[in-house]
C-alpha positions in Angstrom: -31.8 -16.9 -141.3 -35.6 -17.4 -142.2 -35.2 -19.6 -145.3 -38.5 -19.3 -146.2 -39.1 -15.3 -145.8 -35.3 -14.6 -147.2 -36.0 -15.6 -151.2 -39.5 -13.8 -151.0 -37.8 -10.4 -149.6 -34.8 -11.1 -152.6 -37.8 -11.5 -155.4 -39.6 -8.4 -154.3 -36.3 -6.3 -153.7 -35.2 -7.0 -157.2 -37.9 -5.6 -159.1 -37.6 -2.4 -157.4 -34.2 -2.2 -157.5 -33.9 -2.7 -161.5 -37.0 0.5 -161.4 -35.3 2.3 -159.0 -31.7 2.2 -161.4 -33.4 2.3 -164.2 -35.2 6.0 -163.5 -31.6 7.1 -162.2 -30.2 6.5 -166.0 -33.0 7.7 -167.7 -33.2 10.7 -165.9 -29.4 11.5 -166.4 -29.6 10.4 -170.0 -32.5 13.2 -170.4 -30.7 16.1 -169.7 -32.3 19.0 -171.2 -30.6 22.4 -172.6 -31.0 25.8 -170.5 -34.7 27.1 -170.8 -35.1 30.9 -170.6 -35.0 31.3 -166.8 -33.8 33.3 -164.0 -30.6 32.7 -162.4 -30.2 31.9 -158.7 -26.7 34.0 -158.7 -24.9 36.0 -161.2 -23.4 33.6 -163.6 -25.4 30.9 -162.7 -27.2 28.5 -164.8 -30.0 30.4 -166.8 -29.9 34.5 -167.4 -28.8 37.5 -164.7 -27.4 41.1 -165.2 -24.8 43.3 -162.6 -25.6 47.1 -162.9 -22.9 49.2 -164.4 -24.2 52.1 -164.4 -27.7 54.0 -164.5 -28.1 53.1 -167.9 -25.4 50.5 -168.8 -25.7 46.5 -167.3 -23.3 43.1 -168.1 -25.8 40.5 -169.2 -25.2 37.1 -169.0 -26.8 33.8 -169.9 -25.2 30.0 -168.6 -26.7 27.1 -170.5 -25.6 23.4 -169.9 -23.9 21.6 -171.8 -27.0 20.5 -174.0 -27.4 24.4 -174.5 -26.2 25.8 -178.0 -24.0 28.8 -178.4 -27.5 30.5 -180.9 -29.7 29.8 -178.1 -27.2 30.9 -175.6 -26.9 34.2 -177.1 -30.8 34.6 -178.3 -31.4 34.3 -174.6 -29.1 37.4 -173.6 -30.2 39.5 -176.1 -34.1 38.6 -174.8 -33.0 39.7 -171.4 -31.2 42.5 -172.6 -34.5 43.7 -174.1 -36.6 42.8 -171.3 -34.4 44.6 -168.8 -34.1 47.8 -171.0 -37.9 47.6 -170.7 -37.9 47.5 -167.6 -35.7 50.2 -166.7 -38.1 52.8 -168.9 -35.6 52.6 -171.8 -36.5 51.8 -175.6 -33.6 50.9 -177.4 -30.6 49.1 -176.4 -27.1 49.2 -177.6 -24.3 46.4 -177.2 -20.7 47.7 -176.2 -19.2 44.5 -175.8 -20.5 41.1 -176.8 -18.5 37.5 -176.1 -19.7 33.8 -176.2 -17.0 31.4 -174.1 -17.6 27.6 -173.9 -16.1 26.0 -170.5 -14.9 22.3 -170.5 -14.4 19.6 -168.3 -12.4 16.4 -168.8 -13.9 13.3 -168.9 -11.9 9.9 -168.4 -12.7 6.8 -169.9 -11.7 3.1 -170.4 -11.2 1.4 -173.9 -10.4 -1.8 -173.9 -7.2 -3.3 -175.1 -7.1 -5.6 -178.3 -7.6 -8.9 -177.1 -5.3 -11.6 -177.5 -5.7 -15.2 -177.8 -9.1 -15.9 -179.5 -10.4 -19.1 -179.0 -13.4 -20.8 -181.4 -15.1 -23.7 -180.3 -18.1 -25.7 -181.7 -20.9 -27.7 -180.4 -23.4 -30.1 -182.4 -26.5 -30.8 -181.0 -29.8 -32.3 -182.3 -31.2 -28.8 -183.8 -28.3 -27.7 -185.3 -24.2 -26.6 -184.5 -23.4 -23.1 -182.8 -19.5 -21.6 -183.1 -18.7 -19.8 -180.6 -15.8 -17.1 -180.2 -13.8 -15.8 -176.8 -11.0 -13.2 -176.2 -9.5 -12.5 -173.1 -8.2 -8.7 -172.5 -5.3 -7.9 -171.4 -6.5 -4.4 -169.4 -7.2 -1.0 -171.1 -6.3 2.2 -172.3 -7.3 5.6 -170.1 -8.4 7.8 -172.6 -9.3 12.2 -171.1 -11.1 13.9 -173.3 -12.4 17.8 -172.7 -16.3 17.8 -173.3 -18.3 21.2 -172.9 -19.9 21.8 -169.6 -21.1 25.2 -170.2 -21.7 28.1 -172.3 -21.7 32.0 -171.6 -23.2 34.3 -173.6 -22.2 37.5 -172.0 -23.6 41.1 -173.4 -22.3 44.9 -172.3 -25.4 47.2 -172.9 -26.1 51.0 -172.8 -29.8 51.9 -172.5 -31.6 55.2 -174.5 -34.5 56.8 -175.2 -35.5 59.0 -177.9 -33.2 58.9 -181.3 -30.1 57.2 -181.1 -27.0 59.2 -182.6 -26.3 55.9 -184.8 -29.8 54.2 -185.5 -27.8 51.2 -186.7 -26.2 50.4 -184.1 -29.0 49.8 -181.7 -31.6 47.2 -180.7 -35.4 48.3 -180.4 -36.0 46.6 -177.2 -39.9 46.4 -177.1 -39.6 44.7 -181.1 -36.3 42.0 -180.5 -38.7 40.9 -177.0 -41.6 40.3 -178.9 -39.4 38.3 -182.0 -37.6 37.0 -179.2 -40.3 35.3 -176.6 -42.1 33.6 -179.6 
């Protein structure tokens, strides 16, 4: 071993490695909610539809967890609106409407209550320091269920022309425009 080279290589490793962990927990740490996108498959994260019918589709939009359940639905009814749109309709009626929040559990360790303290003192020239020590005797496994993901799930039938309840129905071309701002 190249005594020399060795502690060079070890001081110019360690600065990268304390960037390279520290980016890691940042960018877990910054975890974002669901923005208004397309999902890559049906129930995937962001929004999709399955056709029911000519004029009837299952809407769904999968946020994170970071994702609230108003957002969540805002961005169903958005779709909803966009598809109906698309599909040469003007209004939009929901059949069936649902919001379900999955969960996942999540272990961790708390500590025990330590046992034993000990308090020493030291006097020096500046001054005395007390210091205090426990020892633990293990921990305590603690699951708890934390919310992975929310679906906001919509069942739509698409018209044109006067609805036969007015009330009942979403004007798709005004709930996009209030919607996408």
């Amino acid at each position: 071993m190249n005594i020399n080279t060795s502690p060079l290589k070890l001081i110019l490793k360690t600065p990268l490695l304390i960037m390279l962990s520290s980016l890691i927990w940042v960018g877990c740490a910054s975890i974002q909610p669901t923005t208004f996108v397309a999902a890559e498959d049906y129930g995937e994260l962001g929004y999709s539809n399955k056709k029911l019918s000519d004029d009837q589709y299952q809407i769904i939009f999968s946020g994170n967890a970071k994702t609230d359940s108003v957002t969540a639905k805002d961005y169903a009814l958005l779709h909803a609106a966009n598809l109906t749109l698309s599909k040469g309709f003007s209004w939009f009626e929901i059949i069936q409407s649902d919001t379900d929040v999955e969960t996942k559990e999540v272990n961790r360790v708390i500590p025990d209550v330590s046992t034993n303290p000990t308090t020493t003192s030291s006097c020096g020239l500046l001054g005395c320091t007390i210091s205090t020590a426990s020892t633990y005797q293990g921990g305590t496994v603690v699951s708890e269920q934390v919310a992975d993901k929310i679906n906001a799930t919509l069942v739509i039938k698409m018209g044109n022309g006067t609805p036969a309840n007015p009330n009942k129905v979403f004007d798709a071309k005004q709930l996009a425009s209030n919607l996408a701002s």
